[in-house]
N, CA, C and O atoms as a Tinker XYZ file with bonds, in Angstrom:
   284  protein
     1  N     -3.097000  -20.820000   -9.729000    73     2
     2  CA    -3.130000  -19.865000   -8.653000    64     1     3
     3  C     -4.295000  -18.904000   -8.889000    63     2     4     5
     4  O     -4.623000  -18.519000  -10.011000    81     3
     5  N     -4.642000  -18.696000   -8.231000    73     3     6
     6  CA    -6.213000  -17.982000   -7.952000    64     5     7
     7  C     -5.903000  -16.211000   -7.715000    63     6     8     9
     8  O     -5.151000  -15.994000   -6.765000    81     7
     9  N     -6.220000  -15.414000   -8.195000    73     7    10
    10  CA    -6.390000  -13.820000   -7.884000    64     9    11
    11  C     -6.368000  -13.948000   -6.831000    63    10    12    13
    12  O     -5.233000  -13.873000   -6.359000    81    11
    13  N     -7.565000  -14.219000   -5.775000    73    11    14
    14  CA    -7.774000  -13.629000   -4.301000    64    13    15
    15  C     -6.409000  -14.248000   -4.123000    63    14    16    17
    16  O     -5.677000  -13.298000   -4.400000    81    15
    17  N     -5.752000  -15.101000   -3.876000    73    15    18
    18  CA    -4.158000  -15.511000   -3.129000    64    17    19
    19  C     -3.148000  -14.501000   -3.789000    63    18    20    21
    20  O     -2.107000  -14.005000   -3.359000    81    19
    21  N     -3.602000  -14.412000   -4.599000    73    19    22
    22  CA    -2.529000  -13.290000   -5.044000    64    21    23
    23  C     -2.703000  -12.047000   -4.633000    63    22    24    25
    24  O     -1.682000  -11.369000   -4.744000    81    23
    25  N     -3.695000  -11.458000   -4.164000    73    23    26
    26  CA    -4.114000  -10.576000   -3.847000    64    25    27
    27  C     -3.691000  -10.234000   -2.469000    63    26    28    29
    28  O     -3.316000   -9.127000   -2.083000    81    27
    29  N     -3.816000  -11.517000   -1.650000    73    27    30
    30  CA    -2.694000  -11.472000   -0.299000    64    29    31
    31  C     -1.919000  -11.479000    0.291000    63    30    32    33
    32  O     -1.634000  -11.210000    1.457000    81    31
    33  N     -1.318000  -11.955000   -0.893000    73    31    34
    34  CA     0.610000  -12.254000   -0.993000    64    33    35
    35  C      0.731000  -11.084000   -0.461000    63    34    36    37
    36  O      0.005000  -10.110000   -0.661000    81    35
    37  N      2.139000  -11.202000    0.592000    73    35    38
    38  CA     2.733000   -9.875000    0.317000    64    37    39
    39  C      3.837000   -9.617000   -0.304000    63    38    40    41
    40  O      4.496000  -10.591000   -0.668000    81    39
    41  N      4.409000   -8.093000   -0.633000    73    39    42
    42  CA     5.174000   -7.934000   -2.111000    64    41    43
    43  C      6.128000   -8.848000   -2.108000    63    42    44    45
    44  O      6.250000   -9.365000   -3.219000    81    43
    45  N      7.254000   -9.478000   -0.864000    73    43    46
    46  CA     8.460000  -10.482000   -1.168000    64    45    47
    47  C      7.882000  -11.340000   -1.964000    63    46    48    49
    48  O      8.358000  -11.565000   -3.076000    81    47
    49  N      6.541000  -12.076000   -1.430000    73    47    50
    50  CA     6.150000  -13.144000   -1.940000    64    49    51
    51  C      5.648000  -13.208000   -3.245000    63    50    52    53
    52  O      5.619000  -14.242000   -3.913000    81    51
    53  N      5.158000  -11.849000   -3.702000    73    51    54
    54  CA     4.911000  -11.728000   -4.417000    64    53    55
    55  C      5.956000  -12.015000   -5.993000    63    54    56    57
    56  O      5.676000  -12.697000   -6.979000    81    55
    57  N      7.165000  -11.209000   -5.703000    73    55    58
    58  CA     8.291000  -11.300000   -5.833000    64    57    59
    59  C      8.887000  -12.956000   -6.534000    63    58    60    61
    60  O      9.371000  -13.360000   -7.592000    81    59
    61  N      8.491000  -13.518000   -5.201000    73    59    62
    62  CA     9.593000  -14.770000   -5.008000    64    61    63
    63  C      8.536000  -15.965000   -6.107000    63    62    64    65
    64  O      9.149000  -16.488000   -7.038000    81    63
    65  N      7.182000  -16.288000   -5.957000    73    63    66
    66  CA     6.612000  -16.581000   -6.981000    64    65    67
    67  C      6.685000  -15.960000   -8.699000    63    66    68    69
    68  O      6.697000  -16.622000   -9.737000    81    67
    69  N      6.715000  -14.922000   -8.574000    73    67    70
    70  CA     6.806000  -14.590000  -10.060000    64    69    71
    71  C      8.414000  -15.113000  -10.761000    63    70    72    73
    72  O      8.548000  -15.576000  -11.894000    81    71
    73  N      9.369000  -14.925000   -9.898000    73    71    74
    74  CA    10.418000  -15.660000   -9.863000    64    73    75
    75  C     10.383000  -17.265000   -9.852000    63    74    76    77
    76  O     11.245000  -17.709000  -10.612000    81    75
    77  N      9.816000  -18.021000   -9.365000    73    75    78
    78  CA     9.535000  -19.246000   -9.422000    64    77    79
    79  C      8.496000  -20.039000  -10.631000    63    78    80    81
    80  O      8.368000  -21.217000  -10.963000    81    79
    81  N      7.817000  -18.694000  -11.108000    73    79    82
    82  CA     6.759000  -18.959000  -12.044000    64    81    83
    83  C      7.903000  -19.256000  -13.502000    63    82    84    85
    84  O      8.302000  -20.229000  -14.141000    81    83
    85  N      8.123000  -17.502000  -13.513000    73    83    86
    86  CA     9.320000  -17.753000  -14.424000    64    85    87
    87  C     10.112000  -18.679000  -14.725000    63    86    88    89
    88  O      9.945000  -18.958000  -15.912000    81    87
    89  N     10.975000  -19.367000  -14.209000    73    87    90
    90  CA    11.480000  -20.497000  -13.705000    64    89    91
    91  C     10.788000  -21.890000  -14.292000    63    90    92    93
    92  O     11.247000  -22.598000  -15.188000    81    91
    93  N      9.386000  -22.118000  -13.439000    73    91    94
    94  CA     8.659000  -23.180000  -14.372000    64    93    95
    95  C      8.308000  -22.982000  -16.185000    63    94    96    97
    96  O      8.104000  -23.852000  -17.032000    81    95
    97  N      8.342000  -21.598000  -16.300000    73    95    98
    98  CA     7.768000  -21.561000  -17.489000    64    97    99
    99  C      8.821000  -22.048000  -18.326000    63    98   100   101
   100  O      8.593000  -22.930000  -19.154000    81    99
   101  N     10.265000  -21.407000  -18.136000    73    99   102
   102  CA    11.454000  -21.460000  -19.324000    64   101   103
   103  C     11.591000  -23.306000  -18.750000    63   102   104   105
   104  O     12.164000  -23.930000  -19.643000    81   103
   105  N     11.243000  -24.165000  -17.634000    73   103   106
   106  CA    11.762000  -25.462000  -17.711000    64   105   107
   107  C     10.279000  -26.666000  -18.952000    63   106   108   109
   108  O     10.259000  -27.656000  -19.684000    81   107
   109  N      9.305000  -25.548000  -18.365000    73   107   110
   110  CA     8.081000  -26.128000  -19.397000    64   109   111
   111  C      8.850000  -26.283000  -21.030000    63   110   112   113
   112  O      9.181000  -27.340000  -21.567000    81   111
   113  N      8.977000  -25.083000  -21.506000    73   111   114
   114  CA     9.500000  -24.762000  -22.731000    64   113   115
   115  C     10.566000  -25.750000  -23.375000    63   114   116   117
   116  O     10.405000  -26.340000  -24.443000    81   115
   117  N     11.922000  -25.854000  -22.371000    73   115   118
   118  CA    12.309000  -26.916000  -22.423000    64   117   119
   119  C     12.190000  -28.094000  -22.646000    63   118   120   121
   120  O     12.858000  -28.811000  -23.391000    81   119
   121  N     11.006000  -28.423000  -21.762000    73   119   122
   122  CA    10.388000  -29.955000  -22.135000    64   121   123
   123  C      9.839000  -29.925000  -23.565000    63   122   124   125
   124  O     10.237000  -30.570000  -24.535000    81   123
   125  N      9.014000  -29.192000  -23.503000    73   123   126
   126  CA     8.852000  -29.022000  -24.918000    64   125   127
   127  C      9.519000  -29.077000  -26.211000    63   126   128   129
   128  O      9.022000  -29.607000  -27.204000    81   127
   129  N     10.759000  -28.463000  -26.167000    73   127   130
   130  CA    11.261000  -28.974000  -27.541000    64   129   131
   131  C     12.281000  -29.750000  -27.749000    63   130   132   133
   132  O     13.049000  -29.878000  -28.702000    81   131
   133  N     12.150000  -30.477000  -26.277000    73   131   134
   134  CA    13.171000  -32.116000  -26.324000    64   133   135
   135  C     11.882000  -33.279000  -26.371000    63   134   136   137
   136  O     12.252000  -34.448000  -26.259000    81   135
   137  N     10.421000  -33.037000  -26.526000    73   135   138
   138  CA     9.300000  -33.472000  -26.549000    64   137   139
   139  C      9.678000  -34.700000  -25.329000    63   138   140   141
   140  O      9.887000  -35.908000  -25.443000    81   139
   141  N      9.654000  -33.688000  -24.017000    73   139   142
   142  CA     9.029000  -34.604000  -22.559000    64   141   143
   143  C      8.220000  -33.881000  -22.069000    63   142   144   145
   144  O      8.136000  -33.982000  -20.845000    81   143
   145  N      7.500000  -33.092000  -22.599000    73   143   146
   146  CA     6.534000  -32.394000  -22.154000    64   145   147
   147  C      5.126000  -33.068000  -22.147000    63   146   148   149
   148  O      4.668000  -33.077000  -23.290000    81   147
   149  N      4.279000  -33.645000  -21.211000    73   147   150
   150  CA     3.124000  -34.774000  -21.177000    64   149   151
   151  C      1.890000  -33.547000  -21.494000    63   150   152   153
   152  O      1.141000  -33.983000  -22.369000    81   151
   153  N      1.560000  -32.441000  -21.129000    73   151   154
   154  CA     0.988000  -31.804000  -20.644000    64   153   155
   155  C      0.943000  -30.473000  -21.210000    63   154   156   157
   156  O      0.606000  -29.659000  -20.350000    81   155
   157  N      1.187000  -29.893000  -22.484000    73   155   158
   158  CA     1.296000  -28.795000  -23.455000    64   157   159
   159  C      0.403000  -27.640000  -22.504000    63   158   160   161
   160  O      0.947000  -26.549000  -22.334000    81   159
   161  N     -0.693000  -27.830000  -22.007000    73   159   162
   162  CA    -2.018000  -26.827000  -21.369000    64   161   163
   163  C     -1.206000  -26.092000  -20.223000    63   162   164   165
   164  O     -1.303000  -24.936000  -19.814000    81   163
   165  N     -0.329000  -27.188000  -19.815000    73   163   166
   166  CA     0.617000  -26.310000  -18.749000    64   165   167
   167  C      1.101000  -25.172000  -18.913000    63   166   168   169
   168  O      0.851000  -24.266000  -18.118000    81   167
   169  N      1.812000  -25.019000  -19.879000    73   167   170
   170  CA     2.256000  -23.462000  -20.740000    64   169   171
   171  C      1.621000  -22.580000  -20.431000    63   170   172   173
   172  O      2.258000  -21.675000  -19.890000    81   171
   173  N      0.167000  -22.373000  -20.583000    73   171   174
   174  CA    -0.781000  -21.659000  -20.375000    64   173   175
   175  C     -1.044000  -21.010000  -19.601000    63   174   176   177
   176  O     -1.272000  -19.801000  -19.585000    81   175
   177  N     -1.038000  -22.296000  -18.317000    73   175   178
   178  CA    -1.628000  -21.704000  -16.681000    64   177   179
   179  C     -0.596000  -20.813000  -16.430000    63   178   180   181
   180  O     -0.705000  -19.717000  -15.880000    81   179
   181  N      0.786000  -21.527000  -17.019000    73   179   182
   182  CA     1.984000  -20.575000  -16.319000    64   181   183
   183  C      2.177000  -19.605000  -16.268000    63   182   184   185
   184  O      2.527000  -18.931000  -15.300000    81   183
   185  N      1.848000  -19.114000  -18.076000    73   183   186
   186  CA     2.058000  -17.616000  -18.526000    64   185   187
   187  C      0.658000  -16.855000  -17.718000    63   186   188   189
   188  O      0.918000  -15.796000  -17.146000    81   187
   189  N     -0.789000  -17.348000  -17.653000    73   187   190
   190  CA    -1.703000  -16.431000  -17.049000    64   189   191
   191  C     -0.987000  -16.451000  -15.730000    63   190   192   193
   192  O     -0.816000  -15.261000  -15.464000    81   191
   193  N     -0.372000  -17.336000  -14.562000    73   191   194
   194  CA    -0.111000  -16.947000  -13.328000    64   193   195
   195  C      0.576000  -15.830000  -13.274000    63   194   196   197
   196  O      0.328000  -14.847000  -12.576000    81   195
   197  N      2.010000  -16.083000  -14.499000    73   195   198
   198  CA     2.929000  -14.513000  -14.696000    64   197   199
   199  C      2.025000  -13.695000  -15.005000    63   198   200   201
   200  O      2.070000  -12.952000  -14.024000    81   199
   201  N      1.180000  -13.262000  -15.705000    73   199   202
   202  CA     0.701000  -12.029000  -16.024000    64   201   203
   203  C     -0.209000  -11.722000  -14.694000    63   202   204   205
   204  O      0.008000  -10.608000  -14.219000    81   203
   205  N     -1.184000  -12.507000  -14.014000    73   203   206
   206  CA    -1.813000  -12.334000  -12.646000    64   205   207
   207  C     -0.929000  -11.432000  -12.111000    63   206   208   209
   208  O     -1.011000  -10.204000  -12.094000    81   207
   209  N      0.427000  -12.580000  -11.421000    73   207   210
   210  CA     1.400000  -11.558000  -10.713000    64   209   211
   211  C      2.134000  -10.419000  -11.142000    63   210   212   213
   212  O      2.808000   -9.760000  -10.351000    81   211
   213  N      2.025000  -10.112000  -12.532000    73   211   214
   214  CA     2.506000   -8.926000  -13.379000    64   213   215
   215  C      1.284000   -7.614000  -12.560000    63   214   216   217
   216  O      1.672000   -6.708000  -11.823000    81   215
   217  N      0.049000   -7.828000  -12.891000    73   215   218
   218  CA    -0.881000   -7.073000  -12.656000    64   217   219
   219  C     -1.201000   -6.855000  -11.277000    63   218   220   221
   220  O     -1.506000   -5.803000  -10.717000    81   219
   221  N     -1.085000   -7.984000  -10.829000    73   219   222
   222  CA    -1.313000   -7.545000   -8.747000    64   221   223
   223  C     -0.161000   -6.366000   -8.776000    63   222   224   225
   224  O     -0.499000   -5.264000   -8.344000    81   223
   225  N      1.658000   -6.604000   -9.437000    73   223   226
   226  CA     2.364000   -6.087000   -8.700000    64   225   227
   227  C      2.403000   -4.828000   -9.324000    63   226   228   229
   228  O      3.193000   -3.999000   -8.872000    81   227
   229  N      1.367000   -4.405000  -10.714000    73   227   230
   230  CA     1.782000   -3.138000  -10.986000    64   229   231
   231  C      0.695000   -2.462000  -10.418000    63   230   232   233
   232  O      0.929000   -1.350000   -9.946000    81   231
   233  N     -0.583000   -2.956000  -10.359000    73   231   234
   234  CA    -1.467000   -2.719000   -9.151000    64   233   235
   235  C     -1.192000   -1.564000   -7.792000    63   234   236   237
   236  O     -1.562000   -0.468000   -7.370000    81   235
   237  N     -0.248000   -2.727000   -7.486000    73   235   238
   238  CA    -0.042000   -2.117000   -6.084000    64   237   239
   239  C      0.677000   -0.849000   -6.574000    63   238   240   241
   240  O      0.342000    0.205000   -6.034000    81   239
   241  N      1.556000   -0.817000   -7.462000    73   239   242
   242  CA     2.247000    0.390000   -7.406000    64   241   243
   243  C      1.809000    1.473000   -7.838000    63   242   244   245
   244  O      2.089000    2.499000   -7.218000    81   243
   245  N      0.986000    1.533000   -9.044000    73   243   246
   246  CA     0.017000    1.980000   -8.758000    64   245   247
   247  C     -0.921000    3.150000   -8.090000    63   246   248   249
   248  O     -1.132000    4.339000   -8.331000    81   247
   249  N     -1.543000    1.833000   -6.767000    73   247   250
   250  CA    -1.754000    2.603000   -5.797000    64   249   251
   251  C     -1.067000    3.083000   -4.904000    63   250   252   253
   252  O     -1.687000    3.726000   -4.058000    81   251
   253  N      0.283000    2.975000   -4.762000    73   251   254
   254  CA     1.193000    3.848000   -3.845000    64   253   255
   255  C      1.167000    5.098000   -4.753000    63   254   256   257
   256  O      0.536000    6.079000   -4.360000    81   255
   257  N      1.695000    5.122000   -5.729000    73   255   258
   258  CA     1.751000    6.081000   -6.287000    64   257   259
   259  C      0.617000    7.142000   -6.501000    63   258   260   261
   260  O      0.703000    8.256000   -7.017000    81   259
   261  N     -0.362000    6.564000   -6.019000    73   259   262
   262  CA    -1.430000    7.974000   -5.964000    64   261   263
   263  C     -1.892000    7.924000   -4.157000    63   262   264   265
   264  O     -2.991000    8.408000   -3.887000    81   263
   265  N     -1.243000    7.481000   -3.264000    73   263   266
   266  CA    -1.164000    7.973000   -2.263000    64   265   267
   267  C     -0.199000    8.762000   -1.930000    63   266   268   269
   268  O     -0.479000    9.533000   -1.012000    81   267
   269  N      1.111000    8.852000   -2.473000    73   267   270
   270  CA     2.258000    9.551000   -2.478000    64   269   271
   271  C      1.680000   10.731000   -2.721000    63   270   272   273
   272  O      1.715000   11.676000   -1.933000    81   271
   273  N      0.916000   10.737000   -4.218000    73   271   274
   274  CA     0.170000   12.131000   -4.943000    64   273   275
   275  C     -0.893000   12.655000   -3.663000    63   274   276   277
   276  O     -0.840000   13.807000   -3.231000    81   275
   277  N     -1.585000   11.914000   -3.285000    73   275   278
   278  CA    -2.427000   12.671000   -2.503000    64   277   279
   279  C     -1.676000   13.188000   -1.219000    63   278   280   281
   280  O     -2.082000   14.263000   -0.779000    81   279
   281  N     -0.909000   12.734000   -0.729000    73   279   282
   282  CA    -0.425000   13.285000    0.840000    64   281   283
   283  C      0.843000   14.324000    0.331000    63   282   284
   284  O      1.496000   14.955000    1.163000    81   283
C-alpha cells in the first residue's frame, strides 16, 4: 500500500484497514511457525503498512488538534 492511498482514505477506512492489516499480520506469523509460510518478506510489507496507517492516523490527529488550538 502506497502513502498517497493512504493519505486519502478516509478515517473509517482508515480504521477498517489497519484492522485488516493487523489481522494479516498475526495470520502471517502463524504461518510461520507451523512453517506454511512461502514468502517470509511478507512480514515486512505488513508491519510497514501498520506503521504507514499508524502515522497517517496520528497525523491527522494531530492536525485537528492544532485547529481546535487555533479557533
Amino acid at each position: 500500500m502506497k502513502a498517497t492511498d493512504i493519505k486519502t482514505m478516509e478515517p473509517s477506512d482508515l480504521e477498517l484497514k489497519l484492522k485488516e492489516a493487523r489481522v494479516e499480520l498475526f495470520n502471517l506469523r502463524f504461518q510461520l511457525a507451523t512453517g506454511q509460510l512461502d514468502n517470509p518478506g511478507k512480514i515486512k510489507l505488513v508491519k510497514r503498512d501498520i506503521a504507514r496507517l499508524h502515522t497517517e492516523a496520528r497525523t491527522r490527529e494531530i492536525d485537528a488538534a492544532r485547529k481546535a488550538a487555533a479557533s
